[in-house]
C-alpha positions as CSV (number, residue, x, y, z in Angstrom):
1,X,15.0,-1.0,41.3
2,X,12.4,1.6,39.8
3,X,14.1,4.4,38.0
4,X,12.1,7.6,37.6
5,X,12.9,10.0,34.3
6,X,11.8,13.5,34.1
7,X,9.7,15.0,31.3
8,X,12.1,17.0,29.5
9,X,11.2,19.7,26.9
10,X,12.1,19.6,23.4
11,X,13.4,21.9,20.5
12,X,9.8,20.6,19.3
13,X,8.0,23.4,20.8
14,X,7.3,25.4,17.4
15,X,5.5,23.1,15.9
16,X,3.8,21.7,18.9
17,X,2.4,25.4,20.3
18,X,0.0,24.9,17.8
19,X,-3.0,22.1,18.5
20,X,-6.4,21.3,16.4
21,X,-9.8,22.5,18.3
22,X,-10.5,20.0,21.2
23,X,-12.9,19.7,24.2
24,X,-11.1,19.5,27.3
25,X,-12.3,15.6,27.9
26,X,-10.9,14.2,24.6
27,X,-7.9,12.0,26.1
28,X,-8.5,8.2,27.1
29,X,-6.4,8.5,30.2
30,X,-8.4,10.8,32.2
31,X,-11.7,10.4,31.4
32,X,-12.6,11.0,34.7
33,X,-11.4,12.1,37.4
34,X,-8.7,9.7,39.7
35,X,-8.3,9.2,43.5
36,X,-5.1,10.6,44.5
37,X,-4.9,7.9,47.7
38,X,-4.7,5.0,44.5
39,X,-1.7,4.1,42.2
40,X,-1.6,3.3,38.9
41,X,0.3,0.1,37.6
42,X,0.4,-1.7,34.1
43,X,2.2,-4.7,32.7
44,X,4.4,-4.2,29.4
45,X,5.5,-8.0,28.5
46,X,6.3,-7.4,24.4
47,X,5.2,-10.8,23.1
48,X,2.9,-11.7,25.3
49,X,-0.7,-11.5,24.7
50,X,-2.2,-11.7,28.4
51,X,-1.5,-9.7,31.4
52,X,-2.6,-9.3,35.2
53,X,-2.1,-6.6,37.7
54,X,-3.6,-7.4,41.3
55,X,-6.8,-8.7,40.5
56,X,-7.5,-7.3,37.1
57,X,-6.7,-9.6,33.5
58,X,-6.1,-8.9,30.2
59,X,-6.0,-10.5,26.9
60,X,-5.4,-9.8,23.3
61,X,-3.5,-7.0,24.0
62,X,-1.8,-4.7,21.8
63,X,2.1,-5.0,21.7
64,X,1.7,-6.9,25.2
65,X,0.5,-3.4,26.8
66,X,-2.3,-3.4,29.6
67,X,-4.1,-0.9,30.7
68,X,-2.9,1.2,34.3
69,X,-4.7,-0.5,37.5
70,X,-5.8,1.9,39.9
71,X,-4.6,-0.4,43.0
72,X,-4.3,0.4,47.1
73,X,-0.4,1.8,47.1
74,X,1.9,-1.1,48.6
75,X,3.1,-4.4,47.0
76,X,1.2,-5.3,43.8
77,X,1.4,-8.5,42.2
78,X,1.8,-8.5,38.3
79,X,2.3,-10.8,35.7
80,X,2.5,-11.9,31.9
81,X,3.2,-15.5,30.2
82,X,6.9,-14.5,30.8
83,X,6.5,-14.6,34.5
84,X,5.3,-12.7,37.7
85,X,6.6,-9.9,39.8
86,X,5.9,-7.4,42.3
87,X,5.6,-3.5,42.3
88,X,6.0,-1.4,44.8
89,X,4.0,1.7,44.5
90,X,3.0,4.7,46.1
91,X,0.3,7.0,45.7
92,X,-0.2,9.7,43.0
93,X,2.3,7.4,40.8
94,X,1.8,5.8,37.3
95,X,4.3,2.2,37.2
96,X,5.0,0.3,34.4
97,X,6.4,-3.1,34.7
98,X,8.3,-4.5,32.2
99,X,8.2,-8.4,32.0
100,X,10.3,-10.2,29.6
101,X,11.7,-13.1,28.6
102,X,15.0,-12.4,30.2
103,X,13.8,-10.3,33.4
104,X,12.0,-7.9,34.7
105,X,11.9,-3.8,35.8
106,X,9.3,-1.6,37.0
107,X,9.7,1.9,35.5
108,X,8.1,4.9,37.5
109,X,6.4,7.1,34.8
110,X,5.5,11.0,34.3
111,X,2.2,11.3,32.9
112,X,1.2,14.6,32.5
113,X,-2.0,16.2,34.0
114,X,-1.2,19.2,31.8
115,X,-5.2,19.6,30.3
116,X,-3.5,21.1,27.1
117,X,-0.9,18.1,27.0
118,X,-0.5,14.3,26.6
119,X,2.5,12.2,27.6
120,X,4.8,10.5,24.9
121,X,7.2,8.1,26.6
122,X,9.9,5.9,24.6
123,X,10.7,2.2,26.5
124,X,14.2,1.3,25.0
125,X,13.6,-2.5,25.4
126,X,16.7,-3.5,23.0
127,X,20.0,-4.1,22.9
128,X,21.1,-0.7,21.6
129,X,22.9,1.7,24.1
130,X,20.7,4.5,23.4
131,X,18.1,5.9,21.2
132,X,15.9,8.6,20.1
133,X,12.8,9.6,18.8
134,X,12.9,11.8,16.2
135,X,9.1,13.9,14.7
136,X,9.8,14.6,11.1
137,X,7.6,17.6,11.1
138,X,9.6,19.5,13.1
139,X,13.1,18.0,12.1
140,X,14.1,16.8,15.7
141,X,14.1,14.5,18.4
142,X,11.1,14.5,20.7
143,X,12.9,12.1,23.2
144,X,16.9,11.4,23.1
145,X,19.2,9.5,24.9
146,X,17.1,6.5,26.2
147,X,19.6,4.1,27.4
148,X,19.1,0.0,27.5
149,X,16.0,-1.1,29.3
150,X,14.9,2.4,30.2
151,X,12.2,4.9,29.6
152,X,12.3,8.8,28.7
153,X,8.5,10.7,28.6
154,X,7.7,14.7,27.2
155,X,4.8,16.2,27.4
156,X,3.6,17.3,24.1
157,X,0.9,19.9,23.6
158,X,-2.4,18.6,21.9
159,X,-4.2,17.1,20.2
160,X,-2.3,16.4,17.0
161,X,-0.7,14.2,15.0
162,X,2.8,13.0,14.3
163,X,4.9,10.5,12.6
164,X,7.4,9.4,14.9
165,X,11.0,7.7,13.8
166,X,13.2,5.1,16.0
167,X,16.9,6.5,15.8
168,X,20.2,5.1,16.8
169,X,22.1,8.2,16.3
170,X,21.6,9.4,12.3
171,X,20.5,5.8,11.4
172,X,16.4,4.9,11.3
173,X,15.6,1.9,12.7
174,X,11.8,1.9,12.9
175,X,8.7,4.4,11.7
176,X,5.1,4.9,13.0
177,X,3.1,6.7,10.6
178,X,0.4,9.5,12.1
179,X,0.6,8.9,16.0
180,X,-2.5,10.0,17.6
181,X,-2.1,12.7,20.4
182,X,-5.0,13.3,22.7
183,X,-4.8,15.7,26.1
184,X,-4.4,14.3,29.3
185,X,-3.6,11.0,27.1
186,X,-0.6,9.1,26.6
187,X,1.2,7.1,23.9
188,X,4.1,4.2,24.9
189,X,6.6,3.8,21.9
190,X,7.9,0.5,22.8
191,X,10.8,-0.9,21.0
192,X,12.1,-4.3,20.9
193,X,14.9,-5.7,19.1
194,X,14.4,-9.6,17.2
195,X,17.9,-10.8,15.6
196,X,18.6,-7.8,13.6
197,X,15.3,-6.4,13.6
198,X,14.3,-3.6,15.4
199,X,10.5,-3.5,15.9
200,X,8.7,-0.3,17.3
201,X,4.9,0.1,18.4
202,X,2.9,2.9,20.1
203,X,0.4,2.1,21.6
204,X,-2.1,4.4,23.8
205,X,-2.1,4.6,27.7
206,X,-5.0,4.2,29.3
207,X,-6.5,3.7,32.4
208,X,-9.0,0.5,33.3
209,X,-12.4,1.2,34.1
C-alpha cells in the first residue's frame, strides 16, 4: 500500500515568514532542473549501511538514507541488507521505501517545489501510536499526529535553522540541535525505537546525480 500525506501548514508561520539572504539555487534537492516524465525513489532501511534502487548503489549512508533515483515510472526494484522490494511509481512523484527488519512500506512524499521553501517530513518508524515534532523557537509543533510506520511533510520557508524535538504528547523523546534548511531542499527526521530508546536523525534529501 503507498499512503500519500498532505503538507499541512503550521502555527509555525511567525517565525518561519522570516528567512536569511539566499540565492535561489542554494538547496541540494534541485540543483537542477528534473524531467517531469521520471520518478523519484529512495530506500530508508535504518540500520543498514547499503542501499539499491534500480540500478543505482549506495554505501556508508547516513541513518540508512539513499539518495532519490530518478527512474522510468513503473515497477522499481529496491533494496537494503534487510531485504528487497518493489515500488510502484508514477511520474512527477518522490517515493520512499521503507525496508526494515520486520517489513516493508513505500511512502508517497510531498516535496515542495516552493523556490522560497524546503520540505521537512517526519517517518514515525517506532512503536509509539503517534508523534510530533515540535521547533522550540516558535513554541509548537511543526508536524503532529504521525501515526506508527507513517510519514507527515510541511513545507517550511527558508533557509534557516531550527532545533527540532521528538514528542510523544508533552513528553521529549529525542533532540536534533540546528537543522539545516535550504530552499527547494529537504530534511527526513527519521525515528526509530531500540528497547526503550527512542533514536531520531535528520538527515538531508537529495537527489542522485
Amino acid at each position: 500500500m503507498t499512503p500519500r500525506f498532505p503538507m499541512t501548514w503550521i502555527g509555525v508561520a511567525a517565525l518561519l515568514a522570516v528567512g536569511h539572504p539566499a540565492v535561489a539555487d542554494d538547496g541540494a534537492l534541485y540543483a537542477k532542473p528534473i524531467d517531469p516524465k521520471a520518478a523519484f525513489v529512495r530506500v530508508i532501511a535504518p540500520g543498514s549501511s547499503i542501499a539499491s534502487v534500480k540500478s543505482s548503489s549506495f554505501n556508508q549512508l547516513t541513518g540508512g538514507v539513499s539518495p532519490y533515483v530518478a527512474v522510468t515510472p513503473g515497477e522499481v526494484s529496491v533494496s537494503s541488507s534487510f531485504g528487497q522490494a518493489n515500488v510502484s511509481a508514477k511520474a512527477g512523484k518522490f517515493y520512499s521505501a521503507v525496508l526494515t527488519a520486520t517489513g516493508e512500506t513505500t511512502v508517497e512524499d510531498d516535496m515542495t517545489k516552493n523556490p522560497a521553501k524546503a520540505t521537512l517530513t517526519l517517518y514515525n518508524l517506532t512503536e509509539r501510536a503517534q508523534l510530533d515534532l515540535f521547533v522550540p523557537q516558535a513554541g509548537a509543533d511543526a508536524v503532529s499526529d504521525v501515526t506508527r510506520g507513517a510519514s507527515k511533510s510541511v513545507a517550511l520557508r527558508a533557509p534557516l535553522d531550527l532545533d527540532l524535538v521528538v514528542r510523544d504528547g508533552e513528553t521529549e523523546l529525542a533532540r536534533i540541535g540546528k537543522v539545516e534548511f535550504k530552499r527547494l531542499a529537504g530534511i527526513a527526521v527519521v525515528v526509530t525505537e531500540t528497547g526503550d530508546t527512542i533514536n531520531a536523525i535528520a538527515v538531508p534529501s537529495t537527489i542522485a546525480r
